[in-house]
C-alpha positions in Angstrom: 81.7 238.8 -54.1 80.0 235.4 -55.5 81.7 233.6 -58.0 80.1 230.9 -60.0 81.3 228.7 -62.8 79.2 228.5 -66.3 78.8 225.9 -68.8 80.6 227.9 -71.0 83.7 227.7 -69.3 83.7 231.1 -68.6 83.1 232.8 -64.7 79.8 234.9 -63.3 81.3 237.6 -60.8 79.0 239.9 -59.1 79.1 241.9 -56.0 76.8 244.0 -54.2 77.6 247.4 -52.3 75.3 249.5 -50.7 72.6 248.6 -52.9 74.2 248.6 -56.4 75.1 245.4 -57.9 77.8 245.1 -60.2 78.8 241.7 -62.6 79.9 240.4 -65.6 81.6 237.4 -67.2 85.4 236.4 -67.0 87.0 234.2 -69.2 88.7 231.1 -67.8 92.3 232.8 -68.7 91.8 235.6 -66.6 93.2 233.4 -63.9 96.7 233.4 -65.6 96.6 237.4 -66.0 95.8 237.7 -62.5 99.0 235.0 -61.8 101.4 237.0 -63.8 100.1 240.5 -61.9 100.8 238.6 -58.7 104.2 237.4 -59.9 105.1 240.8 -61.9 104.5 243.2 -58.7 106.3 240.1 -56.6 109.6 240.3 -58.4 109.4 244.2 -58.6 108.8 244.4 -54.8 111.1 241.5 -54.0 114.0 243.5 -56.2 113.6 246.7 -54.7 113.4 245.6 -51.5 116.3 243.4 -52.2 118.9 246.0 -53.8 118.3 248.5 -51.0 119.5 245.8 -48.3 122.3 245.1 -49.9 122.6 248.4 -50.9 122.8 252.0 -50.0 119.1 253.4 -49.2 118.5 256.2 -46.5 114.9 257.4 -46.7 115.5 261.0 -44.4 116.6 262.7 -47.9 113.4 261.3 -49.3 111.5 261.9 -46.7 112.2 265.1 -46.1 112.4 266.7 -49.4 110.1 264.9 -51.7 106.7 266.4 -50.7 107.6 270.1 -49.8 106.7 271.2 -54.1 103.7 270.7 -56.0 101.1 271.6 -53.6 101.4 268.2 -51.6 98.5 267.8 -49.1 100.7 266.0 -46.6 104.1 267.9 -47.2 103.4 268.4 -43.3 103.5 265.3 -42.3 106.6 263.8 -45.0 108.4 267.1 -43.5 107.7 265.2 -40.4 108.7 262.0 -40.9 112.1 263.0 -42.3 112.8 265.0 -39.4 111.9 262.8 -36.4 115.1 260.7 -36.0 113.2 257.5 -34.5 110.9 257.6 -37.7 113.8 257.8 -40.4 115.4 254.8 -38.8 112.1 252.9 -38.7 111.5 253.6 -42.2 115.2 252.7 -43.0 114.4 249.3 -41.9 111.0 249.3 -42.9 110.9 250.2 -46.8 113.6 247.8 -48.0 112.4 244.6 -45.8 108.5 245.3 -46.3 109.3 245.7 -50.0 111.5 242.5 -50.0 108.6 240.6 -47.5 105.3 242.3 -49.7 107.4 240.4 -52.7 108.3 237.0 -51.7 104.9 236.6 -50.0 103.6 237.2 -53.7 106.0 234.9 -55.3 105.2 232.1 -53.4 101.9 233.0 -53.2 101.5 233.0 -49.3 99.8 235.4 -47.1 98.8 237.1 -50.0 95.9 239.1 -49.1 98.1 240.7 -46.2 101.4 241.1 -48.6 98.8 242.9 -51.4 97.2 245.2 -48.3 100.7 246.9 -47.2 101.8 246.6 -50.8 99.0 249.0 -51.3 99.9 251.2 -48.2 103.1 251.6 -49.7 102.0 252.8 -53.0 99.6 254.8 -51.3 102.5 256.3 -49.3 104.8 256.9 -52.4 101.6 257.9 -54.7 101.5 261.1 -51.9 105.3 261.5 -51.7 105.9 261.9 -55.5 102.7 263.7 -55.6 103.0 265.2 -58.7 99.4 266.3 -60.6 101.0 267.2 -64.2 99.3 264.8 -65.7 96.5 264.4 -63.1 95.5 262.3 -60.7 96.8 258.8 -61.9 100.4 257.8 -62.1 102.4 254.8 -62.0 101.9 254.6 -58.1 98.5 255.2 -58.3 98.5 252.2 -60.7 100.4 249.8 -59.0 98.0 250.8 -55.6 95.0 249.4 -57.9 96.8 245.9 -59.1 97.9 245.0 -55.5 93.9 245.8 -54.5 93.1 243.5 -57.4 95.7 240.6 -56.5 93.9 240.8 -52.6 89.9 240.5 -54.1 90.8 238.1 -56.8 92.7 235.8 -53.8 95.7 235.4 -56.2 97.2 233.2 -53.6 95.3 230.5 -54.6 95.9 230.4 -58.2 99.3 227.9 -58.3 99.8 229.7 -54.7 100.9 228.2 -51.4 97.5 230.0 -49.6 95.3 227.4 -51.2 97.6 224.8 -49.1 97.5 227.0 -46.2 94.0 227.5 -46.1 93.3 223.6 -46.0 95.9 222.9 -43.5 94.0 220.4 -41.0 93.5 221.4 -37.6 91.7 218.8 -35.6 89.3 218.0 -38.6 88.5 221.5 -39.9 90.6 223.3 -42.2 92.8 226.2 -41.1 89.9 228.8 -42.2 87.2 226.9 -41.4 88.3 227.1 -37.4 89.7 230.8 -37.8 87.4 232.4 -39.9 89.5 236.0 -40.3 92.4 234.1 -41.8 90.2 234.6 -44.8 91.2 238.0 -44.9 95.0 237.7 -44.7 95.2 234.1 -47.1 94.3 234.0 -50.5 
């Protein structure tokens, strides 16, 4: 993706995939809508995550029961997951702290690319374990899925973010990306 600034105070995006180009114009506000999506899905992850630590959450009832109506193409493997002890207990863990890590890493604005990436797996996981095609394919999961993809590409961390501070850090004269180039992919 290239990003330019225009006299006009607004911003040129355009990327290029496979041979199709795609651009436009986005007005200089765009980069407090993109803030707020970072801080909304931050305080909703951070507060689910939170409440099922201190909490009661078991995912083996969910697990096991949520995908087995509805014509679920991976009832199989949530069937599963809810019946292999070691994975229930792994998931017990897993949800609540990667839900309360996925939203403080977007709060603060650090690591985003990488909070936005599993935050995304996890919607991707719920979107197929409340599979539900009433109403068609998108749903609120879906939905969420596509703003955490859209936190990572706009690199939300660096809009009042502690990524753009990250990403500078000096390390023997070079900034933090500049001397490990993939950290581009996890900052930002």
């Amino acid at each position: 993706m290239i990003m330019s600034t225009l006299d006009s105070g607004m911003n040129q995006l355009e990327s290029k995939v496979g041979g199709l180009t795609v651009g436009g114009k986005v007005h200089s506000l765009s980069a407090w809508f993109v803030l707020a999506l970072r801080l909304m899905m931050g305080y909703a992850f951070a507060y689910s995550g939170f409440t099922k630590i201190t909490g009661e959450f078991a995912a083996g009832g969910y697990l096991s029961n949520v995908a087995a109506t509805n014509g679920n193409p991976l009832a199989g493997m949530f069937a599963w997951m809810g019946s292999t002890p070691w994975f229930v207990e792994f998931a017990n863990v897993a949800v609540p702290w990667g839900e309360l890590f996925i939203g403080l890493g977007l709060l603060v604005g650090a690591f985003v690319r990488l909070a936005a990436f599993f935050g995304a797996l996890m919607m991707l996981m719920f979107y197929f374990g409340n599979w539900d095609m009433g109403h068609g394919f998108i749903n609120g999961d879906f939905a969420y899925m596509l703003v955490f993809l859209a936190v990572a590409a706009f690199a939300a961390g660096r809009i009042l973010g502690l990524d753009q501070y990250i990403e500078n850090y000096d390390v023997g004269g070079e900034t933090l990306v500049e001397r490990y180039p993939a950290l581009e992919y996890i900052l930002g």
